[in-house]
C-alpha positions, 0 to 999 in steps of 0.5 A, a space after each residue: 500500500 503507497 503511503 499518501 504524502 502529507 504536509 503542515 505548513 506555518 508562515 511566521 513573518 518572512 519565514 515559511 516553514 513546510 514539514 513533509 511527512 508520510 501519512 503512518 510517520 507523524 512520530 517522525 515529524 513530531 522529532 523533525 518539530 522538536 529538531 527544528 525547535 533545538 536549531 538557533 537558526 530560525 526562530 522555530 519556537 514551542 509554540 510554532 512546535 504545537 501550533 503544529 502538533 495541534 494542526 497536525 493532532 485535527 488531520 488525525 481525527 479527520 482521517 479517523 473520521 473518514 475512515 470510520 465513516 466508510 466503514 460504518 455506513 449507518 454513521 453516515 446516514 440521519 441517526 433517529 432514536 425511538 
């Protein structure tokens, strides 16, 4: 199975930081944040770090929603209680 190609992207001023990452490697991408963080360089702070992990912790639900939905029709459709 390919692994679908995923991307979080923070403008912060003139900066534009583009994280890159496999749909299955999210851990990854949490270190290349924290990485990122270490790195005097830039000024990639904590705060861009979970501005981040929130982003991407709503792609995750997304995607878990999808999933269960197309795997549960009966979610899908008009729920009535009796």
């Amino acid at each position: 199975m390919k692994k679908k190609k995923q991307q979080l992207v923070l403008n912060k001023g003139t900066e534009k930081f583009i994280f890159r990452y496999d749909s299955g490697s999210e851990d990854k991408l949490l270190d290349a944040l924290v990485e990122q963080v270490k790195d005097k360089r830039t000024n990639f702070d904590w705060f861009d770090a979970a501005v981040l992990s929130f982003k991407l912790a709503q792609s995750l639900i997304n995607q878990a929603d999808n999933i269960l939905g197309e795997e549960n029709p009966i979610l899908q459709g008009d729920s009535q209680t009796q």
